[in-house]
N, CA, C and O atoms as CSV, one atom per row, in Angstrom:
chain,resi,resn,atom,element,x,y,z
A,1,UNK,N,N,105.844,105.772,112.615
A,1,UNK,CA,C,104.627,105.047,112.342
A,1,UNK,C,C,104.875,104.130,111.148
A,1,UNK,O,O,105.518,104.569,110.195
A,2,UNK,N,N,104.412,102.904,111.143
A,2,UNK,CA,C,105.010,101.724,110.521
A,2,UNK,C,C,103.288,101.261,110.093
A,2,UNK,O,O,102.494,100.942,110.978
A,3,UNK,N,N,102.921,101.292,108.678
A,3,UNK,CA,C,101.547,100.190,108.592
A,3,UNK,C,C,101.869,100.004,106.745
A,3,UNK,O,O,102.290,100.740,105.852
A,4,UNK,N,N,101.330,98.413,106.868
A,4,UNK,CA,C,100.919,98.209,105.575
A,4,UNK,C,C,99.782,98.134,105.026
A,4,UNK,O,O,98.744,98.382,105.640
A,5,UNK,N,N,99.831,97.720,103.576
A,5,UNK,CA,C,98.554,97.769,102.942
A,5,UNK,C,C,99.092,96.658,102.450
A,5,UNK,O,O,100.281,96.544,102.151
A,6,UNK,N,N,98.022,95.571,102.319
A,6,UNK,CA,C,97.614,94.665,101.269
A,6,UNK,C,C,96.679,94.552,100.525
A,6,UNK,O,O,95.532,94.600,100.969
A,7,UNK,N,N,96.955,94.365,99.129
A,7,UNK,CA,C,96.082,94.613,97.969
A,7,UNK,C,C,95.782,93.408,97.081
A,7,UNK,O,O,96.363,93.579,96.010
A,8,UNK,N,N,95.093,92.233,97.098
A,8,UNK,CA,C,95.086,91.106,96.276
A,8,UNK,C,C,94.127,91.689,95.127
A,8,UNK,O,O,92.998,92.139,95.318
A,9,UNK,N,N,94.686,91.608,94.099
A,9,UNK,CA,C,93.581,91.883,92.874
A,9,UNK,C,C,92.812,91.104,92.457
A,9,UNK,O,O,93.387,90.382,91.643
A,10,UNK,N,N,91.492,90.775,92.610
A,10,UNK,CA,C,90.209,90.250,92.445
A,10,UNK,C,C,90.158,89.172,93.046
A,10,UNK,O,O,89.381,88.244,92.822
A,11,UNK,N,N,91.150,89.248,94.002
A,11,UNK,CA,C,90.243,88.030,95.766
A,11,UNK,C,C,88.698,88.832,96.558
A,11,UNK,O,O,88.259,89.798,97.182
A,12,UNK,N,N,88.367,87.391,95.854
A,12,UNK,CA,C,87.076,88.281,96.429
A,12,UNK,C,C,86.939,87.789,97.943
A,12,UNK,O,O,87.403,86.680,98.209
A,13,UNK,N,N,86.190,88.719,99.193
A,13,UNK,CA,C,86.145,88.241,100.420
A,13,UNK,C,C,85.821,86.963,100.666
A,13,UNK,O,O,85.954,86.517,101.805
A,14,UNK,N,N,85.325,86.145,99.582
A,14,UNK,CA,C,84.488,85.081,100.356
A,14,UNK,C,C,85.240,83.982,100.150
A,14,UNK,O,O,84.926,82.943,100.731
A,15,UNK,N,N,86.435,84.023,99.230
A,15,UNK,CA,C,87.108,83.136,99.032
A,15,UNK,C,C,88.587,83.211,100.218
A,15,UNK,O,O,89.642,82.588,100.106
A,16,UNK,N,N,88.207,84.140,101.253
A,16,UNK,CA,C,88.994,84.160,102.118
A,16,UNK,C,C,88.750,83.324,103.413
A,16,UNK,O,O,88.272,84.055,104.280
A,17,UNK,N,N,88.892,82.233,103.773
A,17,UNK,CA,C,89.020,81.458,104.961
A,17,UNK,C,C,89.974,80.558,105.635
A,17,UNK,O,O,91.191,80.671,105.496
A,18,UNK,N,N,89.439,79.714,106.322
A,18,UNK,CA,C,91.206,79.175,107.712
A,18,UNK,C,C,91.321,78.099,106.594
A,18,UNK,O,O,92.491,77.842,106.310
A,19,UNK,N,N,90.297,77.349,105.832
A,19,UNK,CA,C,90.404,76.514,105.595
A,19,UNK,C,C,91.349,76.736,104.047
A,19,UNK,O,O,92.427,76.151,103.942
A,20,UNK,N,N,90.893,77.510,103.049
A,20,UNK,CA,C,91.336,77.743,102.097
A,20,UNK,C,C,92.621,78.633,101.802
A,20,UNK,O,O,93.373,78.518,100.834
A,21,UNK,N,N,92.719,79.642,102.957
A,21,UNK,CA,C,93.806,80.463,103.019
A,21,UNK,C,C,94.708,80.732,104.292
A,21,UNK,O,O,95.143,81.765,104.801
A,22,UNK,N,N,94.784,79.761,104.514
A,22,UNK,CA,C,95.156,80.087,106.958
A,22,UNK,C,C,95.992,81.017,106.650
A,22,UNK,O,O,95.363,81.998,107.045
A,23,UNK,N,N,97.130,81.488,106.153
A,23,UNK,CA,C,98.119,82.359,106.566
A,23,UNK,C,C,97.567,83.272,105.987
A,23,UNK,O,O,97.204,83.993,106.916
A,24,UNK,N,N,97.215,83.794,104.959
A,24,UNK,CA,C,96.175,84.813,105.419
A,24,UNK,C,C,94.771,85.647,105.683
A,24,UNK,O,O,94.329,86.774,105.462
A,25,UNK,N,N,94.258,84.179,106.401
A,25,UNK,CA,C,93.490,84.731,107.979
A,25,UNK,C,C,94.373,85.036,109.270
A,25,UNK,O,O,94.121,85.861,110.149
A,26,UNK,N,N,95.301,84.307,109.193
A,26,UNK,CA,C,96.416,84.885,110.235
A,26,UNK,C,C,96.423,86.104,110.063
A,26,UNK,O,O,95.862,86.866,110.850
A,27,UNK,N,N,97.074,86.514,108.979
A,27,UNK,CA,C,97.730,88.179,109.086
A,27,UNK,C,C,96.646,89.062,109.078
A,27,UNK,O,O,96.736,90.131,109.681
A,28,UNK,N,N,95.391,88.675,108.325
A,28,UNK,CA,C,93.911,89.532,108.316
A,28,UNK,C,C,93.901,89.606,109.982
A,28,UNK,O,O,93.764,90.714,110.502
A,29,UNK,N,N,94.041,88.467,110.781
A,29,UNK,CA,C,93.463,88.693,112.047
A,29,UNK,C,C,94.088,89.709,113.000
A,29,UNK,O,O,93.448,90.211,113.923
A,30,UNK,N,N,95.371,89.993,112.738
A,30,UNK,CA,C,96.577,91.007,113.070
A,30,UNK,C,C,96.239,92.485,112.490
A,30,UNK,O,O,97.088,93.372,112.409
A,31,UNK,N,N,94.964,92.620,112.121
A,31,UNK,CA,C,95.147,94.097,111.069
A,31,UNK,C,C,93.461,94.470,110.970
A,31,UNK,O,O,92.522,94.105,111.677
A,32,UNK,N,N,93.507,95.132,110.080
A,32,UNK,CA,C,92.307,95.798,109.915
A,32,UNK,C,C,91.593,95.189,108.684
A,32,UNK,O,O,92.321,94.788,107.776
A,33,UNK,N,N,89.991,95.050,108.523
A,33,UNK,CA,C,89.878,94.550,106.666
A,33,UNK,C,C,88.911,96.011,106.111
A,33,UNK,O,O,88.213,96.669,106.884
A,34,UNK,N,N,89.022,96.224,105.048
A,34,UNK,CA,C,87.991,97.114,104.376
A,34,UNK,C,C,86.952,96.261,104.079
A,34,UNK,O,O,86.845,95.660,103.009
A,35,UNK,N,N,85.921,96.172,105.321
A,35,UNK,CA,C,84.719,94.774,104.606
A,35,UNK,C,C,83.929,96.117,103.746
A,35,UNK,O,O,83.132,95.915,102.830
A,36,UNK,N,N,84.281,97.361,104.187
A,36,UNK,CA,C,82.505,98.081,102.972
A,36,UNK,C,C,83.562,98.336,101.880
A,36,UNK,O,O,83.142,98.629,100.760
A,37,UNK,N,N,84.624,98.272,102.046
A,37,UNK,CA,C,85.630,98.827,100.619
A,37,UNK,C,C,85.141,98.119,99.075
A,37,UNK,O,O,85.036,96.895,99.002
A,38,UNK,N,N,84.834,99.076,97.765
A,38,UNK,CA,C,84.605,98.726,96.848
A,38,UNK,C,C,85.488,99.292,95.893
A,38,UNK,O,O,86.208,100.290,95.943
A,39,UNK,N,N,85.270,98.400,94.966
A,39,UNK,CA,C,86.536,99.266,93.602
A,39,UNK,C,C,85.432,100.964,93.187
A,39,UNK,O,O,84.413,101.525,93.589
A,40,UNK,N,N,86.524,101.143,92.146
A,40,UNK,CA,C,85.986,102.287,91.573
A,40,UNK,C,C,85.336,101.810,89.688
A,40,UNK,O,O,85.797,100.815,89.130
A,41,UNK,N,N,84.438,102.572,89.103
A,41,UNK,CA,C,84.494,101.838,87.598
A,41,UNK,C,C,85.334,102.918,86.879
A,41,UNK,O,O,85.317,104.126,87.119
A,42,UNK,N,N,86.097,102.244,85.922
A,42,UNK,CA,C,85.911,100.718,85.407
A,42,UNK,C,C,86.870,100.023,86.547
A,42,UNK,O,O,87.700,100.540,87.294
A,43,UNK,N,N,86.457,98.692,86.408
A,43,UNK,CA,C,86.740,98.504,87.703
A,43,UNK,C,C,88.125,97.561,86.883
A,43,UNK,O,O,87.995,96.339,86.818
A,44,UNK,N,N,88.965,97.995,86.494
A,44,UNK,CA,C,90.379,97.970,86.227
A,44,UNK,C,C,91.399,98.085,87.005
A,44,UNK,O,O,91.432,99.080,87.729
A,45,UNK,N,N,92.394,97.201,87.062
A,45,UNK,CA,C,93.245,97.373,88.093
A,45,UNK,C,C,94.076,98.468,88.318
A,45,UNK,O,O,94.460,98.999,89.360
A,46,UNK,N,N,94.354,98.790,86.710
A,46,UNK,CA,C,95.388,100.012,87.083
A,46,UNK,C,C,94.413,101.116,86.619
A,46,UNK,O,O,94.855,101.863,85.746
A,47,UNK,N,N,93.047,101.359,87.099
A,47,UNK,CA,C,92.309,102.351,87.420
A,47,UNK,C,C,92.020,102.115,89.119
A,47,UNK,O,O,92.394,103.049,89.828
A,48,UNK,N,N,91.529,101.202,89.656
A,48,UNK,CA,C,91.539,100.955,90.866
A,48,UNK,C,C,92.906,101.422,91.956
A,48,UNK,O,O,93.028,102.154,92.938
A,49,UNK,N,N,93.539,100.796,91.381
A,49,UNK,CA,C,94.981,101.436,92.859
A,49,UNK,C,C,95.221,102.522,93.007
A,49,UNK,O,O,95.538,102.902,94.135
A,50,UNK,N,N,95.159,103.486,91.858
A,50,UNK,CA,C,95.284,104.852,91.664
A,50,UNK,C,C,94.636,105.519,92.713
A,50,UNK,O,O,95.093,106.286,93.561
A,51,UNK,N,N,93.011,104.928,92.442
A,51,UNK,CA,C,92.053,105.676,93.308
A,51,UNK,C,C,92.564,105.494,94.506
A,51,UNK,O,O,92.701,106.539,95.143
A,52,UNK,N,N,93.005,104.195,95.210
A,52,UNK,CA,C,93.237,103.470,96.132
A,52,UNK,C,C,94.496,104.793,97.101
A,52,UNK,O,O,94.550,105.334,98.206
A,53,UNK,N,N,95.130,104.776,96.082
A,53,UNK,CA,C,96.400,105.711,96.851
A,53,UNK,C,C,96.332,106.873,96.774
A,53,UNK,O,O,97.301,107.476,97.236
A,54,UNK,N,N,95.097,107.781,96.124
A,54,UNK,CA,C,94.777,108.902,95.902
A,54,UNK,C,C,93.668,109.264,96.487
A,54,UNK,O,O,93.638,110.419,96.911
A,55,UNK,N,N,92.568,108.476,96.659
A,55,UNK,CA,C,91.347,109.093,97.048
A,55,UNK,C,C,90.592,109.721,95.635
A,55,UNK,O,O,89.387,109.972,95.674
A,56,UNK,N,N,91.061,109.857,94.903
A,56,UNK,CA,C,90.242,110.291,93.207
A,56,UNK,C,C,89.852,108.763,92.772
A,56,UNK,O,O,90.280,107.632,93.003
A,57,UNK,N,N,88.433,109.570,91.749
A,57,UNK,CA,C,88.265,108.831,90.927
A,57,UNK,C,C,88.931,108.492,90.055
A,57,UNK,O,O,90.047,108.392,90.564
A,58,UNK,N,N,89.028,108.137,88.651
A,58,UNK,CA,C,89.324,107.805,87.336
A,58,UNK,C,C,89.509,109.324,86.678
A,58,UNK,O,O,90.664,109.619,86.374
A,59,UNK,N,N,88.786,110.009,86.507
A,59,UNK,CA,C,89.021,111.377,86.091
A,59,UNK,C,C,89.857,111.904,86.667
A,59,UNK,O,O,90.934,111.930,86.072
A,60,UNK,N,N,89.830,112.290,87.475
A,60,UNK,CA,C,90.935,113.539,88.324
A,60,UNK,C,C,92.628,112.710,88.661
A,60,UNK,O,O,93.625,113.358,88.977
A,61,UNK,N,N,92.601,111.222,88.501
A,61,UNK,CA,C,93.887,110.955,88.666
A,61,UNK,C,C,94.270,110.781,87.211
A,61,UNK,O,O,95.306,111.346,86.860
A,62,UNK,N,N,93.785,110.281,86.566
A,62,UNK,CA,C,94.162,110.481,85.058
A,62,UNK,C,C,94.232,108.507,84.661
A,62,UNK,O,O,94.153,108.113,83.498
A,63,UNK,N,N,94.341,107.803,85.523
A,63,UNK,CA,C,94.299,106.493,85.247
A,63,UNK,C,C,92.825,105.604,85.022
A,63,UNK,O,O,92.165,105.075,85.917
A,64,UNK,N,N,92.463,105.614,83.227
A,64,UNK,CA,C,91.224,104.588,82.940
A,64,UNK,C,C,91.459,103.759,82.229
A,64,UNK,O,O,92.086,103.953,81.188
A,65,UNK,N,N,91.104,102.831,82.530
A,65,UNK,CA,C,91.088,101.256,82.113
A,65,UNK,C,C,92.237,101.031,82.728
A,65,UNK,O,O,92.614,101.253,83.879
A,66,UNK,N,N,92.979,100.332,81.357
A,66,UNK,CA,C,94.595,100.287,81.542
A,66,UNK,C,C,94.820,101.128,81.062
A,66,UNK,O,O,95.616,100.713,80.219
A,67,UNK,N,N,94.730,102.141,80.915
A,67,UNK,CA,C,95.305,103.405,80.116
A,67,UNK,C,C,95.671,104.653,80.943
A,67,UNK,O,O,94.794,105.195,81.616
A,68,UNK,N,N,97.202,105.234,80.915
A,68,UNK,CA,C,97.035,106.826,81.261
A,68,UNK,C,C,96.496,107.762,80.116
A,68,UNK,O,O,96.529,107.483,78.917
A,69,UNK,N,N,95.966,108.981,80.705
A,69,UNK,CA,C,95.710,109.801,80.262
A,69,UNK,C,C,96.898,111.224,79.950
A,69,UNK,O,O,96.944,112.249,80.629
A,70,UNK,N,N,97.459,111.016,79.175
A,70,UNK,CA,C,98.549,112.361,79.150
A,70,UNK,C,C,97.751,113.275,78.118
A,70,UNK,O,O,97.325,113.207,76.965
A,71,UNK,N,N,97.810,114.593,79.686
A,71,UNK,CA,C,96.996,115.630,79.389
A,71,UNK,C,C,98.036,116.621,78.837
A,71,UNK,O,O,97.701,117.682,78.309
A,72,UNK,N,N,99.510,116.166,79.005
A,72,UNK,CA,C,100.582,117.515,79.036
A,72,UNK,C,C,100.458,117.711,77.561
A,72,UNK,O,O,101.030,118.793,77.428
A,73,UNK,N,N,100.056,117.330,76.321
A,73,UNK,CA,C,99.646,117.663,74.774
A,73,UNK,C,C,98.162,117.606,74.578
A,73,UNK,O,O,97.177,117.124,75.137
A,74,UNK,N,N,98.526,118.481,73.292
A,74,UNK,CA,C,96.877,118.337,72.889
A,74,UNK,C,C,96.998,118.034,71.164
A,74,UNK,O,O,97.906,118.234,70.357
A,75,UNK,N,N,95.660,117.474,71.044
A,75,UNK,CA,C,94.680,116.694,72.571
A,75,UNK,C,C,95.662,115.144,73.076
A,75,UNK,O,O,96.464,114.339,72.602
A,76,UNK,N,N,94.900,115.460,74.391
A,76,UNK,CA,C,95.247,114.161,75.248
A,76,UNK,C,C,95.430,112.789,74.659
A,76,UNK,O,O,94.498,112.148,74.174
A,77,UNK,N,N,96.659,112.374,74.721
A,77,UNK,CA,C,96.837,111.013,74.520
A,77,UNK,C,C,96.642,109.880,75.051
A,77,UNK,O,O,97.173,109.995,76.156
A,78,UNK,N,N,96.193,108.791,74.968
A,78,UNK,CA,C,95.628,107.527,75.645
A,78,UNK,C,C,97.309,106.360,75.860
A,78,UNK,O,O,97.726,105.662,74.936
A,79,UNK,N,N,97.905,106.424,77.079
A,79,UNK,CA,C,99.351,105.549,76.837
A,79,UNK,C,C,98.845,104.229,77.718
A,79,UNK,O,O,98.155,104.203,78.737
A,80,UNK,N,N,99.356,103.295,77.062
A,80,UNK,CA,C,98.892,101.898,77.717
A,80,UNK,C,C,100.279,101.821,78.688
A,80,UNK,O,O,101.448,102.104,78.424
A,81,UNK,N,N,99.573,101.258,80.063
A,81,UNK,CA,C,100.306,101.704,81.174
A,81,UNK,C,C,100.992,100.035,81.506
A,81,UNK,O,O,100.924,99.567,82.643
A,82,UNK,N,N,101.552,99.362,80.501
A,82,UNK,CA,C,102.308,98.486,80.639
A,82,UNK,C,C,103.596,98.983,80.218
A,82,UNK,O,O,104.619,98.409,80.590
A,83,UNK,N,N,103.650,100.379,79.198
A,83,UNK,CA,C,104.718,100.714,79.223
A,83,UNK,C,C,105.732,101.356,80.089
A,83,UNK,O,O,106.136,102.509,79.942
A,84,UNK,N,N,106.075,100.606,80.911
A,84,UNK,CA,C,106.792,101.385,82.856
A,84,UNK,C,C,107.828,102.545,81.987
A,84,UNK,O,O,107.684,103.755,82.164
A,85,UNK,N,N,108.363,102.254,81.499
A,85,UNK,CA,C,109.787,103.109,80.665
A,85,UNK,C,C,109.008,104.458,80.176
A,85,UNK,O,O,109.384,105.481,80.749
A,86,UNK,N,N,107.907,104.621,79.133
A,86,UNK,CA,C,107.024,105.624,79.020
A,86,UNK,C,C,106.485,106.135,79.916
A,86,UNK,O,O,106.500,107.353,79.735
A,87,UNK,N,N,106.009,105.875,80.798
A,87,UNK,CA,C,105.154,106.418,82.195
A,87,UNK,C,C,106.379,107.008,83.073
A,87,UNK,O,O,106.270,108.197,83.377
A,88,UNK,N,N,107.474,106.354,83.496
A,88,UNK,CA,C,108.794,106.596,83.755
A,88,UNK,C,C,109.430,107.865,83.437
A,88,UNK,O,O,110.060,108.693,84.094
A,89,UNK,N,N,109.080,107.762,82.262
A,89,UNK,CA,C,109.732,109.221,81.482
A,89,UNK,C,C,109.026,110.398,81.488
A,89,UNK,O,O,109.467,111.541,81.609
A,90,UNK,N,N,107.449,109.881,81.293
A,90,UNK,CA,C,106.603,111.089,81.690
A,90,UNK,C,C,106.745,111.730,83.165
A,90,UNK,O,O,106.816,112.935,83.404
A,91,UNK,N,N,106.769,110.774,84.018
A,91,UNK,CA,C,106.339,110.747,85.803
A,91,UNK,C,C,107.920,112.501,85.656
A,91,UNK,O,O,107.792,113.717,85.796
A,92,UNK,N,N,109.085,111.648,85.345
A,92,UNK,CA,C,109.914,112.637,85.365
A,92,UNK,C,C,109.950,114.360,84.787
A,92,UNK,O,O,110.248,115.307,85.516
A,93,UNK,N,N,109.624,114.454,83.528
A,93,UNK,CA,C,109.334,114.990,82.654
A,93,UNK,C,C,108.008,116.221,84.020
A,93,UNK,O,O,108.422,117.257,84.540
A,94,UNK,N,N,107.003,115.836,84.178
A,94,UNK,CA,C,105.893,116.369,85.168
A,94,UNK,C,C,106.593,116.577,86.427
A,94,UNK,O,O,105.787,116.719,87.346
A,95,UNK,N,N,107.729,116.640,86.769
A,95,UNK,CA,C,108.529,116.841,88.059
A,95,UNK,C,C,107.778,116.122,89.059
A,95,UNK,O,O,107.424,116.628,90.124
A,96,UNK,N,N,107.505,114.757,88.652
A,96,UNK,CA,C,106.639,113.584,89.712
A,96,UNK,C,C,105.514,114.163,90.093
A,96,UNK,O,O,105.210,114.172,91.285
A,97,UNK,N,N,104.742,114.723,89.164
A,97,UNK,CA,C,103.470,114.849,89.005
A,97,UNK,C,C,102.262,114.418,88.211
A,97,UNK,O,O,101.179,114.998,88.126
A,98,UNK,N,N,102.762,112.965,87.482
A,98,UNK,CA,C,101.821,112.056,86.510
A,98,UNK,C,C,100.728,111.893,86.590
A,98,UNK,O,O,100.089,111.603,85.579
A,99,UNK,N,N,100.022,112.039,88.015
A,99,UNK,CA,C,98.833,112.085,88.404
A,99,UNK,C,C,98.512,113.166,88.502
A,99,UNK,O,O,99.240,113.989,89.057
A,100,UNK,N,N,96.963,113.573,87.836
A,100,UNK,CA,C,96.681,114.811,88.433
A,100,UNK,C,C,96.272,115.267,89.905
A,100,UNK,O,O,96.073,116.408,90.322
A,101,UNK,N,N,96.209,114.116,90.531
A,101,UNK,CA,C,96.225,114.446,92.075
A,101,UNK,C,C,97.082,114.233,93.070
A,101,UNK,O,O,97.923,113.456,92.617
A,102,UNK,N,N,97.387,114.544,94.400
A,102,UNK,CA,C,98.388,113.736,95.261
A,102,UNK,C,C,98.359,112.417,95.389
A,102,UNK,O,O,97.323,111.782,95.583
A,103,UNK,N,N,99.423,111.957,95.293
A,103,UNK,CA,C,99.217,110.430,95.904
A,103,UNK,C,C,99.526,110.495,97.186
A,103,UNK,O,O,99.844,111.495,97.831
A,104,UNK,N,N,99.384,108.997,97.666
A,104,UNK,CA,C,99.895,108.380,99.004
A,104,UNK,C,C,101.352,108.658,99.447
A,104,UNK,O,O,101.551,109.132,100.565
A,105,UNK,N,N,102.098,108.455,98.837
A,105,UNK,CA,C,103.606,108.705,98.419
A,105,UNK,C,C,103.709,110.558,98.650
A,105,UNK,O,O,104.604,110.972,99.387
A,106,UNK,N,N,102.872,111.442,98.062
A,106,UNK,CA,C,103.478,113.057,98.032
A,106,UNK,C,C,102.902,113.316,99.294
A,106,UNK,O,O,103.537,114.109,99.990
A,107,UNK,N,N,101.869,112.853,99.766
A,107,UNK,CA,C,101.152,112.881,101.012
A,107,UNK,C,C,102.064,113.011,102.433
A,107,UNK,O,O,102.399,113.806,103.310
A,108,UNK,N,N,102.224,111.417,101.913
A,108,UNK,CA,C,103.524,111.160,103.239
A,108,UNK,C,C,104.936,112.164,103.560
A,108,UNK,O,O,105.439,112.714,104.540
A,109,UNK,N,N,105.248,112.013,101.937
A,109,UNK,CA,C,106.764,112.837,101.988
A,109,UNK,C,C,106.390,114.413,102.244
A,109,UNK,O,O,107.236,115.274,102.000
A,110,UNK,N,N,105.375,114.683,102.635
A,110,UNK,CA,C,105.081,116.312,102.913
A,110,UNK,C,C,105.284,116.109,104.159
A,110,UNK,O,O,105.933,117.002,104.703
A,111,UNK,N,N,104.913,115.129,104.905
A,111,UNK,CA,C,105.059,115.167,106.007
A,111,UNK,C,C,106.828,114.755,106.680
A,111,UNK,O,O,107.226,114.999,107.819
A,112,UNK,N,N,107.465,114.211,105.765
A,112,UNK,CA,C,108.378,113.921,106.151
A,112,UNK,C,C,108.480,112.264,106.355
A,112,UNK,O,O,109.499,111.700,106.753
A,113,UNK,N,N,107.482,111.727,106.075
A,113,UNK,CA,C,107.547,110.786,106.304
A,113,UNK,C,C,107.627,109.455,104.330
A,113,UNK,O,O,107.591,109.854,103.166
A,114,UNK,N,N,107.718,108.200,104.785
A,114,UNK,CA,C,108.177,107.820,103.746
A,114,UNK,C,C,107.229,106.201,103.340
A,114,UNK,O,O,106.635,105.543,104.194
A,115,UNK,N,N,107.302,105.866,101.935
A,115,UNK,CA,C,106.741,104.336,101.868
A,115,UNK,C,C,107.370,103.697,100.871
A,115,UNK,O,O,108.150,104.493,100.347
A,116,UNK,N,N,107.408,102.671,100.367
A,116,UNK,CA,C,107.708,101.760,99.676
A,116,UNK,C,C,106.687,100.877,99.386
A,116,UNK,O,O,105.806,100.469,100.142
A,117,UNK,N,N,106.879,100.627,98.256
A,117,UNK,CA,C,105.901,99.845,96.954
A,117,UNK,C,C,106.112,98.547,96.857
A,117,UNK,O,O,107.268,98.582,96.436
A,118,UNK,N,N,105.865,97.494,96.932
A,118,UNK,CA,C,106.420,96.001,96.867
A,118,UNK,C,C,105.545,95.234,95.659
A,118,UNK,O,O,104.533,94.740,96.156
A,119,UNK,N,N,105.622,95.039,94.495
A,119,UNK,CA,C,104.594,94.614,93.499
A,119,UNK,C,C,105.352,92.960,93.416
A,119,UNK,O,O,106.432,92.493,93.778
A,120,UNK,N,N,103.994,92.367,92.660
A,120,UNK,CA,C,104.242,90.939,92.091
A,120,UNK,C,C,103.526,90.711,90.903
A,120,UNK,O,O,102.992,89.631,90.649
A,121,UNK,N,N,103.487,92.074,89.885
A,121,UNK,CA,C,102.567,92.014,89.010
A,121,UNK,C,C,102.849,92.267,87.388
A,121,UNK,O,O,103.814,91.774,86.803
A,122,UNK,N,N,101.979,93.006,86.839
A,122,UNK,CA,C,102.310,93.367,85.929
A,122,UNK,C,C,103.463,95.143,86.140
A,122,UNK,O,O,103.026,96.034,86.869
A,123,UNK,N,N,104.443,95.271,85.604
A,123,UNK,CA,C,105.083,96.776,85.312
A,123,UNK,C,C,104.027,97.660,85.488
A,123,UNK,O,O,104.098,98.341,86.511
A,124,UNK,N,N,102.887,97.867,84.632
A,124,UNK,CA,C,101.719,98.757,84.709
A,124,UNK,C,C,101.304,99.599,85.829
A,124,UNK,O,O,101.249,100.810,86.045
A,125,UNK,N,N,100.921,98.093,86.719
A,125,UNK,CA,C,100.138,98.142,87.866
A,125,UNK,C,C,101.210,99.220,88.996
A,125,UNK,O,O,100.660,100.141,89.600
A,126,UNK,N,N,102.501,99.005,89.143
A,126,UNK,CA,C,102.861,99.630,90.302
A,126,UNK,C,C,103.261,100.895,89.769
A,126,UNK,O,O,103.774,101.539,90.684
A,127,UNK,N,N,103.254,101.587,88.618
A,127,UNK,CA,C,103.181,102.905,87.779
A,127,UNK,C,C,101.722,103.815,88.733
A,127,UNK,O,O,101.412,104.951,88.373
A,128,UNK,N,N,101.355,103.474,89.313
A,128,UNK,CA,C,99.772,103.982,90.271
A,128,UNK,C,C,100.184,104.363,91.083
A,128,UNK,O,O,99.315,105.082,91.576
A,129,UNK,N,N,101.400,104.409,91.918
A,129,UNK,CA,C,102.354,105.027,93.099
A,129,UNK,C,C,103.530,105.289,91.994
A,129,UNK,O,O,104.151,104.247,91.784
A,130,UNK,N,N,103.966,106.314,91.291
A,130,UNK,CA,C,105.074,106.340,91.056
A,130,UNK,C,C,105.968,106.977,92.214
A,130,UNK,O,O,106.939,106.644,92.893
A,131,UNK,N,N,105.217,107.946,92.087
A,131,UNK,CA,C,106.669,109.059,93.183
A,131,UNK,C,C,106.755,108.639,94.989
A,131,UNK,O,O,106.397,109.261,95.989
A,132,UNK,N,N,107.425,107.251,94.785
A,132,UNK,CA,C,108.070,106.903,96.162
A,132,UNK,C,C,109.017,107.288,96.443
A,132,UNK,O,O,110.099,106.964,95.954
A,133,UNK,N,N,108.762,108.303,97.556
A,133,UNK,CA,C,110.091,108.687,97.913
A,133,UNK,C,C,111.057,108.508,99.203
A,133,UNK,O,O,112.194,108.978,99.192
């Protein structure tokens, strides 16, 4: 089983048409859209994807604002999640458990099955799927 996800960060639907975007209304027309899909608050990007690949809110995955939440000391530290190398080290450190919930990624690989991450963004942002396996 083969599917992607596309994720534009703050395209909003309406700025999507043949006229302004044809190639992709092409590929929209090939696929599925989330028209009721909404972010989560704060409505932050690298609080949003988290939810996105987890199904949690902001609390239970540990990603608010731009910020992780590292719960493994006390008290909890606030790490700004542009640092990929810090998050990196933690993700390892938690035996690829940085999130406090499953992701998309532990989901799949339970099953045996597998995904890959393709970013064009900030380092931060693709720290929200770490454990691709």
């Amino acid at each position: 089983m083969r599917f992607l996800i596309i994720s534009f960060d703050g395209l909003r639907p309406d700025l999507v048409s043949s006229d302004l975007t044809p190639n992709l209304c092409r590929l929209q027309s090939l696929g599925a859209t989330l028209s009721e899909h909404r972010t989560i608050y704060p409505s932050e990007t690298r609080s949003a994807f988290p939810s996105l690949v987890t199904g949690a809110t902001t609390g239970p995955h540990g990603m608010v604002g731009n910020q992780y939440i590292d719960r493994s000391v006390k008290p909890p530290r606030y790490i700004d999640t542009s640092d990929a190398v810090l998050l990196r080290k933690l993700d390892l450190e938690s035996g690829a458990r940085l999130m406090s919930v499953p992701t998309l990624s532990q989901i799949l690989a339970a099953t045996g099955l597998s995904m890959a991450v393709l970013a064009t963004n900030t380092p931060g942002t693709t720290r929200s799927e770490l454990t691709c396996h």
